[in-house]
Every structure is written in C-alpha cells, then in structure tokens.
C-alpha positions, 0 to 999 in steps of 0.5 A: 060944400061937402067936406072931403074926408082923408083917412091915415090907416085903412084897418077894418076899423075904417073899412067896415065902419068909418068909410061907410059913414062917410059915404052915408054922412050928407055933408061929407065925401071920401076925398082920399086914403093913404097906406104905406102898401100904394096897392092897399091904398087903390084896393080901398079907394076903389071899393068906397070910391074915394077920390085918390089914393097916397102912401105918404101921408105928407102928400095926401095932406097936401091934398087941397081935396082934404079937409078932415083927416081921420087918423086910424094909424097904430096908436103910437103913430097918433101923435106924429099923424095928427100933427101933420094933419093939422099943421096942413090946416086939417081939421082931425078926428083921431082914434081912441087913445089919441096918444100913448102919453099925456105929454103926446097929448098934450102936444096933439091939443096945442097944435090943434089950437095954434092952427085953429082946427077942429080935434076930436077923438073917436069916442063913438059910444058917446054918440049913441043915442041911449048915451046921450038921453042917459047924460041927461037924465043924470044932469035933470036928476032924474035917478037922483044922485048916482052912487054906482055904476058898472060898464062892460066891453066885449069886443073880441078877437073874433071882430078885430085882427088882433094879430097885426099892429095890436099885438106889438107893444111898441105900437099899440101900448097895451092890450085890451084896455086900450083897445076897447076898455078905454070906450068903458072909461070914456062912458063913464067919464061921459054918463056922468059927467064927471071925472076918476080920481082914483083907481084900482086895476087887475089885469091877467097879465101884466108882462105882456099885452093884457086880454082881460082888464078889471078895475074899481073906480072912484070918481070925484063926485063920490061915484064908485064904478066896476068896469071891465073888458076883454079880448077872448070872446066876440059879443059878450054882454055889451051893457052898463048901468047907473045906480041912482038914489032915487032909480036907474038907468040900464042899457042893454047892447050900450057899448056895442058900436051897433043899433038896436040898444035898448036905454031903460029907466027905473024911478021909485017903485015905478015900473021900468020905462024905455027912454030912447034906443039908436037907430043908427051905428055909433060910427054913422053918429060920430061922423055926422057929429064930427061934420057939424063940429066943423061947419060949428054948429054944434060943439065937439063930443069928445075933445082933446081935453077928453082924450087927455084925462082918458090917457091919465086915467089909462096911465092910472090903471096900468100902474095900479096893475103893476104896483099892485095898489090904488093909484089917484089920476093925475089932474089935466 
C-alpha cells in the first residue's frame, strides 16, 4: 500500500519541494497537512491535493491515513513535533537540525527506537547521486587518502523567507549555519566517511542571527576541511571538492538542492573523468530513500545518530565563535 505522508509546517520549503516529491514518489501520497492557520492548511491541501487538512497536529497524527510525518515546523518545535509523531506510531522524516540540543536529540533517537519507527533527518544532499558515487569513490580508494577538502553553501535570502520564524532566535537557534551550512557539515561528515574532531569558527556576527558562517575542521581521520556558507546572495558557488593523495574528486552545483551537477574525478596525471551527475532533485532522492527505509529495503541515509553529531559539532562552532578558540566535538 502506498504510504500516506502528513507534513507539520507547510513553509516553502514543503510546498516547492517536499510535497512535490511526495506527489512524484511511486509508493507515497499526501495524506494530510497541518498548520496553525486552518486557512493556510486548505489552501496547501488543495493546491497538492492532500487528502485533509488540520491545525493540530494531535489530530492530524491521529489521523489512521498517516503513516509518515514529515516535521518541517521552526527548529525548536522539532523535538515536541517528532515525539508526538512517533509515539503515534508514525515513522518520521524531520528536517535538518533535527533539534537545537544534543540532549533534545537524543530524546528524539530513544523515542524513535522504543516505538520502533523509522527516524530520519533531512540531509537531502546526501541523496544526490554525484554525493553518493563520490562516498564511494573515497571508501574504493579511488583518490587515495583525503587530506583536504572544501564545501560551500549559498542558498540566499532570495529563495527562503528569511524573515518569518528564521529570523527569531528563540526558534531558529541561529543564523546561517543552521540554515544551510549544516548541509555543508553533514556533507563532509557523509563524503568522508568520517567525523569532526575539532573545529575553528568566525562568524560576521556573533550577537545576533549570523548571515555568514566560515570555519576550518579537523576531522578524526586526519582530514583538514574549510566550509563555509552565507545568506546574502541566492546561488553562489554551490560546490565542493576532495583532495586525495593519489587525485580528486570535484563537484560543480554539489550543494545545490537542484539536478544538473556534474561529479569529476582526477587520478595521477589522468585527464579529468565524469563519474556520475543527478538527474533528479536532491528532495525527489530523499523522499524516495525515505519511503524504501520504511518498507526496509534499504537503510536509513541519515539517522538520528547523524543528526546527533551534526548538533554536537554545531554546538562546536557556535562556541569556537564565541571564545574566539579551537573547540574539540563532543563524542555522541
């Protein structure tokens, strides 16, 4: 049976990607949306034809249709949102980051595991396919060993309504690294296949909701890393690339949500070879992903386990900001 899909925040985010998806995903259908404006709700579950609309989410939850809530509510409600979901016995897809503490976090994970559902976070650039033939390249060996790499996100208040619930604190968190330059440390993190140890962070400002984010990384493996991303301009050089010691892998438009990257890859004095390219957007790949991880035919890209490191490490940067220092991550 197709599996009936409930959103909790129907932002733009959900109704130019994530609903979009849905509605193209083979095995899935939009089973309802909730909103705390009822108006809202009907507008956006007539436009993608969902098959009801709530504002309570209790209800919506209750709703047998449900099976997969996808929690795209501010950041600070993320925990509250996916506890609800999965004590309802619905499996959960929650957007990046999945919680704004690593003790939140962590209550998100147990609760997942004692209802025994399925929780994901909305990591969709590992979903891409350059991201993945790039994982693998690295885990054959094919560059050799990496010893550097550098990431950048642009996304831009051009695209994004930076202006509601982003631009408050209290449920948003931050600025621009938990906006978009969490996809940057995730990707690292993903490509590879490894996990920051310490890490030195500037931001333009630290008093206030950050538009620019920078920062140097070591990861445990001995890799070094720059990643950076801002909210100034929409578009801007959406790539990364690895250095190896045998070659490198470099991938035009890697951290644009959108089809049309190019993955290369560089050995020895080789010319440099296309290894693979998405022909889809990095949503469509994370919904499908998410819909097999729940018939379990495939695992989960982008755990709860994920998403805990991710906030340690955020939790990392935003003090090495602050202190002005080096700060090492926190094991999870």
């Amino acid at each position: 049976m197709a599996l009936g899909w409930g959103i909790i925040g129907i932002g733009k985010l959900a109704d130019i990607a994530i609903a979009p998806a849905i509605a193209r995903q083979g095995a899935s259908h939009l089973a309802a949306v909730c909103s705390r404006d009822l108006g809202r709700a009907n507008d956006f579950a007539q436009r993608h034809e969902a098959g009801a609309a709530y504002d309570d989410y209790a209800r919506m939850l209750a709703d047998p249709a449900v099976d997969v809530a996808y929690v795209a509510s501010p950041n600070a409600l993320h925990r509250d949102h996916t506890i609800a979901a999965v004590e309802a016995g619905k499996h959960v897809l929650v957007e990046k980051p999945m919680a704004l503490s690593s003790a939140d976090g962590q209550a998100m994970i147990d609760a997942a595991a004692s209802a025994d559902v399925t929780l994901a976070v909305g990591f969709h650039l590992r979903h891409k396919a350059t991201a993945l033939a790039a994982r693998e390249a690295v885990r054959s060996g094919r560059i050799g060993r990496v010893f550097l790499a550098d990431i950048t996100v642009g996304a831009g208040k051009g695209l994004y309504p930076y202006h509601t619930w982003r631009a408050d604190r209290s449920l948003a968190g931050g600025g621009t690294l938990l906006h978009q330059g969490t996809h940057a440390v995730d990707l690292l993190a993903f490509l590879t296949d490894s996990t920051i140890g310490e890490v030195t962070c500037q931001l333009d400002d630290t008093e206030a909701d950050e538009d620019v984010f920078t920062a140097t990384c070591r990861l445990h493996d001995g890799t070094l890393a720059t990643l950076s991303s801002h909210q100034l301009h929409a578009g801007t050089r959406p790539d990364w690339v690895l250095f190896g010691e045998e070659g490198w892998l470099a991938c035009r438009g890697g951290t644009s949500p959108f089809p049309g990257d190019e993955l290369t890859v560089r050995v020895g004095g080789g010319e440099p070879a296309t290894l693979a390219s998405s022909e889809v957007s990095a949503y469509d790949a994370e919904v499908d992903a998410f819909a097999r991880a729940v018939e379990g035919t495939e695992p989960v890209n982008g755990t709860g386990g994920d998403g805990l490191r991710l906030i340690a490490a955020c939790e990392a940067l935003y003090r090495s900001a602050q202190e002005r220092r080096t700060v090492a991550v926190e094991a999870v």
